[in-house]
N, C-alpha and C positions, 0 to 999 in steps of 0.2 A: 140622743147624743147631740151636741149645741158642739159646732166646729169655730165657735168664735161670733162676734155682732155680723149682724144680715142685715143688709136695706129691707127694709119689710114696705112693700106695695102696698097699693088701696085692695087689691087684687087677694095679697096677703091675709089683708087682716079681716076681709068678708068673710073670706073664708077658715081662718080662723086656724089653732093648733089642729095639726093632720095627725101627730103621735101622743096616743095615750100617754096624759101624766107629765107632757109639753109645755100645759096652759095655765094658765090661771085659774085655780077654783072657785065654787061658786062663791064662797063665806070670801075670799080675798077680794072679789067683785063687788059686793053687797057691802064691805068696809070701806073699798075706794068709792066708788056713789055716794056715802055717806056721809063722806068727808068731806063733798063738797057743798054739802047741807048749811 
């Protein structure tokens, strides 16, 4: 459940989505990298 935009920390983003189905998946991952080919 997304209550709206978050300052996301460096802290944050080490760590990464904490709730299942939060993040980004792998194939949306592997297309953004790809793109900057």
């Amino acid at each position: 459940k997304k209550d709206g935009p978050k300052a996301l920390t460096d802290q944050d983003l080490l760590n990464g989505p904490q709730l299942p189905g939060n993040g980004t998946n792998q194939a949306d991952i592997d297309a953004l990298l790809a793109s900057f080919d």
